[in-house]
C-alpha positions in Angstrom: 0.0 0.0 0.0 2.0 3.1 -1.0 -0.8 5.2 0.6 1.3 4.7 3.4 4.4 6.0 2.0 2.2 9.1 0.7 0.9 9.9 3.7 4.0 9.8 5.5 5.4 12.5 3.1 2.2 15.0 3.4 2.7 14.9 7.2 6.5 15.8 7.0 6.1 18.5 4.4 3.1 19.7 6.3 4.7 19.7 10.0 7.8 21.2 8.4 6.1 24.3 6.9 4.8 25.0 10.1 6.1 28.3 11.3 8.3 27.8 14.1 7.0 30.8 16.2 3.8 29.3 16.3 3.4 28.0 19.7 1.0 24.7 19.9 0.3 24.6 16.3 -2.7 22.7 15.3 -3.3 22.0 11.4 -7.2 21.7 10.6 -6.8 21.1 6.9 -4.7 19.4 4.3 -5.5 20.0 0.6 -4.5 17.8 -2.0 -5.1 17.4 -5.7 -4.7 14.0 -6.8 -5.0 13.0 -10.4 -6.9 10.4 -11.2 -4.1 8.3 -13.2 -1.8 8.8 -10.3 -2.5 5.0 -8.7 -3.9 6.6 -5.4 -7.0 5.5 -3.8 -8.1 8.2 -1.9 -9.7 6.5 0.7 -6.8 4.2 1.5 -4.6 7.8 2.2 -7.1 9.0 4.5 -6.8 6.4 6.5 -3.3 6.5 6.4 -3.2 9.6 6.9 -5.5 9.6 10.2 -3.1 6.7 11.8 -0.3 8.5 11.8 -1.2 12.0 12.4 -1.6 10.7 15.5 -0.3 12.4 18.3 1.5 14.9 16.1 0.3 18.7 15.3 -2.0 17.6 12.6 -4.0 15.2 14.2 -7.8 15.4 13.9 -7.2 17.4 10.7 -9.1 16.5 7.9 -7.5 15.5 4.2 -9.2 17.3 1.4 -8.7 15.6 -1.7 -9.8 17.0 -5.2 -9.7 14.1 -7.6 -8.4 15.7 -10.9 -9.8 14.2 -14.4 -7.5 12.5 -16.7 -6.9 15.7 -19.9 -4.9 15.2 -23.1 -4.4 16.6 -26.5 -3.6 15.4 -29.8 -0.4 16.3 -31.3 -1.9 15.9 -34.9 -4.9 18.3 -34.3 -4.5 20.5 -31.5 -7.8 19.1 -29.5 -7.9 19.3 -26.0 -10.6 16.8 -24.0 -11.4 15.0 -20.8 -10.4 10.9 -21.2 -13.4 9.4 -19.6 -12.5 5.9 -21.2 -9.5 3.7 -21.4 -9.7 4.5 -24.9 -6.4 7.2 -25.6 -7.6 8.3 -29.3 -8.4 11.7 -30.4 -12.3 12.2 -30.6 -11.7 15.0 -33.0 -9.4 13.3 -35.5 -8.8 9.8 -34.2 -5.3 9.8 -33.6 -3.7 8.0 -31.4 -1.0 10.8 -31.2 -2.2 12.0 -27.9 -0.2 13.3 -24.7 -2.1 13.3 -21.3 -1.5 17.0 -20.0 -3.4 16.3 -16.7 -4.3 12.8 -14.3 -1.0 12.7 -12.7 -0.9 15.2 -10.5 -0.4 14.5 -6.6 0.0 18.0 -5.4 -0.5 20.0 -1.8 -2.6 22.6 -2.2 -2.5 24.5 1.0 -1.9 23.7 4.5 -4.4 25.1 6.8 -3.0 25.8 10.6 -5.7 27.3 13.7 -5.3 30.7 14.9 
């Protein structure tokens, strides 16, 4: 389950862009874009992500995921559209001369901390 491993990164980058001057820091949001080609089932992370939060400053905060759709275009045509099918051909021209420009992402968004 590289969930795990996931999770385990979000936490560190997250605890270590907490200010230090901040004095009991509490997190109450992550937020995370996740594309949908990038192998990650979302609710596998949360629960990663709950278990070992624990005990840390972002326990009890809550994972926001934003599942982004899987976009390519055709290099022959120039058409942009959103693959809904395993099926990687151009609906404009039919060419199978297409890159996927979004679907992989696995980004933080923001990082939410209590005042």
């Amino acid at each position: 389950m590289h969930e795990m491993g996931i999770a385990m990164q979000v936490v560190k980058i997250a605890a270590d862009s907490i200010p230090e001057h901040i004095q009991n820091p509490r997190v109450e949001q992550v937020n995370l874009k996740i594309g949908k080609l990038s192998s990650v089932v979302p609710d596998s992370l949360r629960f990663c992500f709950e278990v070992i939060t624990k005990g840390t400053p972002l326990e009890g905060a809550v994972l926001n995921i934003d599942v982004a759709p899987v976009v390519a275009r055709c290099r022959d045509c120039g058409m942009e559209w959103t693959i809904e099918d395993a099926v990687f051909r151009c609906k404009e021209c039919n060419s199978g001369s297409v890159e996927v420009i979004s679907g992989r992402e696995l980004d933080i968004i923001s990082i939410e901390i209590a005042d």
